[in-house]
N, C-alpha and C positions, 0 to 999 in steps of 0.2 A: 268452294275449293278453287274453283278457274281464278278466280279475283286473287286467290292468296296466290297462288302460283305468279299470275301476271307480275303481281305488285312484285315478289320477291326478285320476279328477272328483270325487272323496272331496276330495281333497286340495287343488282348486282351489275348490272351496265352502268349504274350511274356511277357505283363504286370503281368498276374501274376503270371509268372513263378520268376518273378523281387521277386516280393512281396513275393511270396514261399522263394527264397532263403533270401532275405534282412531280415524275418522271423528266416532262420535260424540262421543267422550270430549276432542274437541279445540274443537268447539263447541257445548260445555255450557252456556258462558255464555248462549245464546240459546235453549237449551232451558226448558220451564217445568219448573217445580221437582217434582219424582217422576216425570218421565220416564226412559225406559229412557237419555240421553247422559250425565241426570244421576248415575247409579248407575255407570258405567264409569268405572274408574280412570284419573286423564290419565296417570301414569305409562306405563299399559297403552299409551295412544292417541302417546305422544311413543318410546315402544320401538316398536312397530311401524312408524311413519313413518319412523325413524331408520334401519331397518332397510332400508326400501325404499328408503331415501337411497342406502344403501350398494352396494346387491345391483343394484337396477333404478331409479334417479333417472328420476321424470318431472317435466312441469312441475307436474301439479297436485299433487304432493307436494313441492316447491319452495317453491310457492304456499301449500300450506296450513303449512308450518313458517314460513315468513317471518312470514306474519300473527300464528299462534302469539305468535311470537320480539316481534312488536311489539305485541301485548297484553300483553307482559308486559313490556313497557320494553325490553326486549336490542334495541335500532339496531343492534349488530356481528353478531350473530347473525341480525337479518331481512336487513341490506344482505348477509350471504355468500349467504343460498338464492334471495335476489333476483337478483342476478347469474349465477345457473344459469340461471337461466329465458333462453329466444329472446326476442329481440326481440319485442317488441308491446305495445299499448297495457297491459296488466294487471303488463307489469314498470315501465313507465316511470309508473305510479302508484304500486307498492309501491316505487320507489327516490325517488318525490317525498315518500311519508307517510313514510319514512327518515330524508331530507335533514330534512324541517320537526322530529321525531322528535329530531334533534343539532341544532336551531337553525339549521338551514344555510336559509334563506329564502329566498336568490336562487337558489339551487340547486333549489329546489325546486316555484320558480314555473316552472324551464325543464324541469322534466322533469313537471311538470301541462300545461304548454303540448305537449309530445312526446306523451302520452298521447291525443287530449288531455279532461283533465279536466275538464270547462267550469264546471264550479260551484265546482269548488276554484280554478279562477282567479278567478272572481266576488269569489269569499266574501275572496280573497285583494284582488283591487281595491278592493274598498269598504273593507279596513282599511287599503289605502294612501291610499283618498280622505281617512280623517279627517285625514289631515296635507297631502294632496296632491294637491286632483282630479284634478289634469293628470297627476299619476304613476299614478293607478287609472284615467285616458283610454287611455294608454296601454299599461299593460297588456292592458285591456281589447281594444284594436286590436289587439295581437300576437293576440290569443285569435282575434279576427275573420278575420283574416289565414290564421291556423290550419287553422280550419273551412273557408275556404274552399277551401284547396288540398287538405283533404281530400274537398271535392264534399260536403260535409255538407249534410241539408236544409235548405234554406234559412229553413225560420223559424227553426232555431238560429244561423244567421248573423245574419237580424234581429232578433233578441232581442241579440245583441250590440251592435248600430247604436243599438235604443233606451237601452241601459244606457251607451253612447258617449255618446249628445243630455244623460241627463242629468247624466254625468258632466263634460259640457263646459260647461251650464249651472252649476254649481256652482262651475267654476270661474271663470266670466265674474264671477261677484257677488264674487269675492275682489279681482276687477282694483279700478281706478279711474271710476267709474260714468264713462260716456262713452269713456271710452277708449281707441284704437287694439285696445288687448291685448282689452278687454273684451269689444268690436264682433268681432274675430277669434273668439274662443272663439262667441259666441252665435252665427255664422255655422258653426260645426263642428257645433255641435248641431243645427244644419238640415240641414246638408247628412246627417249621420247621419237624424234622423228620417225625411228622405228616402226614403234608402238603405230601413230600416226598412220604411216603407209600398211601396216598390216591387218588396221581396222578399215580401211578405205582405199583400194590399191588402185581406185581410177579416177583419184585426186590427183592433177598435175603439181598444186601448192607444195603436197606432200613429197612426193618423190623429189621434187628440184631442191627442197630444203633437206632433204635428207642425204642426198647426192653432194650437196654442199660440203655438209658435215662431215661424208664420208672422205670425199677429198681435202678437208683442211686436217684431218687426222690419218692423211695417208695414206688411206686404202683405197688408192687411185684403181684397182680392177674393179672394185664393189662400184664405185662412183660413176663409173663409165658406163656398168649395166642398168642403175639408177638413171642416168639421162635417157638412153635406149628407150628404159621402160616408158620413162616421160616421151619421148617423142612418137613411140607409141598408142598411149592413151591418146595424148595432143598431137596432132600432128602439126596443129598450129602455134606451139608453143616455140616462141623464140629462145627462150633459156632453156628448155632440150637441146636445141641444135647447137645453139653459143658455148652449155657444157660440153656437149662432146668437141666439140673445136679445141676446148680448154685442157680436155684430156689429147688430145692430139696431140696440142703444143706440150706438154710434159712429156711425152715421148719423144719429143727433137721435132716432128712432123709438123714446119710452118705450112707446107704447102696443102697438106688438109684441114689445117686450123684456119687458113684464111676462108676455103672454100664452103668448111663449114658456117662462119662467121659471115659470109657472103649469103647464103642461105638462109641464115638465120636472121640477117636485115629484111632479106624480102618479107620473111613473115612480120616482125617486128621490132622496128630499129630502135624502139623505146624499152627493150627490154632491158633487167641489169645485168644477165649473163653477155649479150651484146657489147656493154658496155662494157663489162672488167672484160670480156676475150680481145676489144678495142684496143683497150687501154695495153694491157701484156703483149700485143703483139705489134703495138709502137716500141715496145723496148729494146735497147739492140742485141743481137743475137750474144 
């Protein structure tokens, strides 16, 4: 009995000393170079996985051949060990890196969105804004929608809201300046911003971009408590301080728009409120 027992935990270190190294030899490429993953033959590492395919299929052996399969270009070969795998978000990413893998883009924004992937949907919005803000608004929103029904933290839902305001911004400046359409759009990116600062209210990003919106659509009192609140939360935030200089100078008041502006260099003269309070109060009265 001691002998079968020995032999059998002989033989399960040996196994997975197998699988330790077959393990490394599959990602070598992230190995630095005379490491022990780089000296193990991939053949070794793609025999033994294969094996395990066969005998005892699990997911992370699914998972690690798929990847495999798509570092090396085979899409047919990742999409088969992809589809082994149970449901959950680490399949519906490896069948979206698949889809985009054969070109398949729409396919592949819906199973990033299933996952969900949030950066690969970003990365994937912003290349539909350069033809299409309102098509990268939208996606974006499907992502928001997402997040939320999966009770995601909420600053990942408001980091959506703000990447919303300025993808609906971008779209307003395509309209016809004045507009119906134009006035619509710049009214989304508010109400976004909103959204933004009401799920994260000690986000400086949020407030300043929301403070924006509210004074390019006139509601110079909301806007001013908006910078407040940013200089508040920041106290180092140079675009708090530069906004309120900004609202000053809309009330006639150069002599506290300078002082503000003056202040808000010390903090940081690379800011962009710095810079447009700059720019407005070289203009002549």
């Amino acid at each position: 009995m001691r002998v079968t027992i020995a032999t059998a935990i002989v033989a399960l270190l040996i196994g997975l000393g197998a699988v330790q190294l077959a393990s490394y030899s599959l990602y070598a490429n992230v190995a630095a170079p005379g490491t022990l993953p780089t000296r193990v033959s991939t053949r070794f590492g793609l025999a033994v996985y294969r094996a395990l395919d066969r005998i005892a299929p699990a997911p992370y052996v699914e998972a690690t051949l798929a990847e495999y399969a798509l570092e090396r270009g085979d899409a047919a070969a990742a999409q088969r060990y992809a589809l082994r795998l149970p449901a959950s978000p680490s399949r519906d990413e490896l069948l979206a890196r698949v889809a985009l893998a054969r070109g398949e883009t729409t396919l592949a924004f819906e199973y990033f969105l299933a996952a969900p992937d949030a950066d690969a949907v970003q990365r994937a919005a912003e290349r539909l804004a350069a033809r299409s803000p309102a098509a990268g608004y939208q996606l974006e929103r499907l992502l928001r929608v997402r997040l939320a029904l999966l009770a995601t933290h909420p600053d990942a839902v408001a980091d959506t809201y703000w990447r919303m305001g300025g993808l609906a911004n971008r779209q307003a400046w395509r309209e016809i300046p004045g507009s119906p359409a134009q006035n619509r759009w710049l009214r989304r990116g508010l109400r976004a911003y909103e959204r933004a600062v009401a799920l994260a209210p000690l986000s400086e990003r949020y407030i300043i971009a929301d403070a924006n919106q509210a004074d390019l659509l006139g509601d110079e009192r909301r806007a001013e408590a908006l910078f407040r609140q940013g200089a508040d939360v920041d106290p180092g935030s140079g675009d708090a301080m530069a906004g309120l200089g900004v609202m000053a100078l809309h009330r006639g008041d150069r002599a506290a728009a300078a002082a503000y502006l003056q202040r808000a260099r010390a903090i940081d003269p690379n800011a962009l409120m710095v810079r447009a309070l700059t720019r407005d109060l070289a203009k002549p009265k």
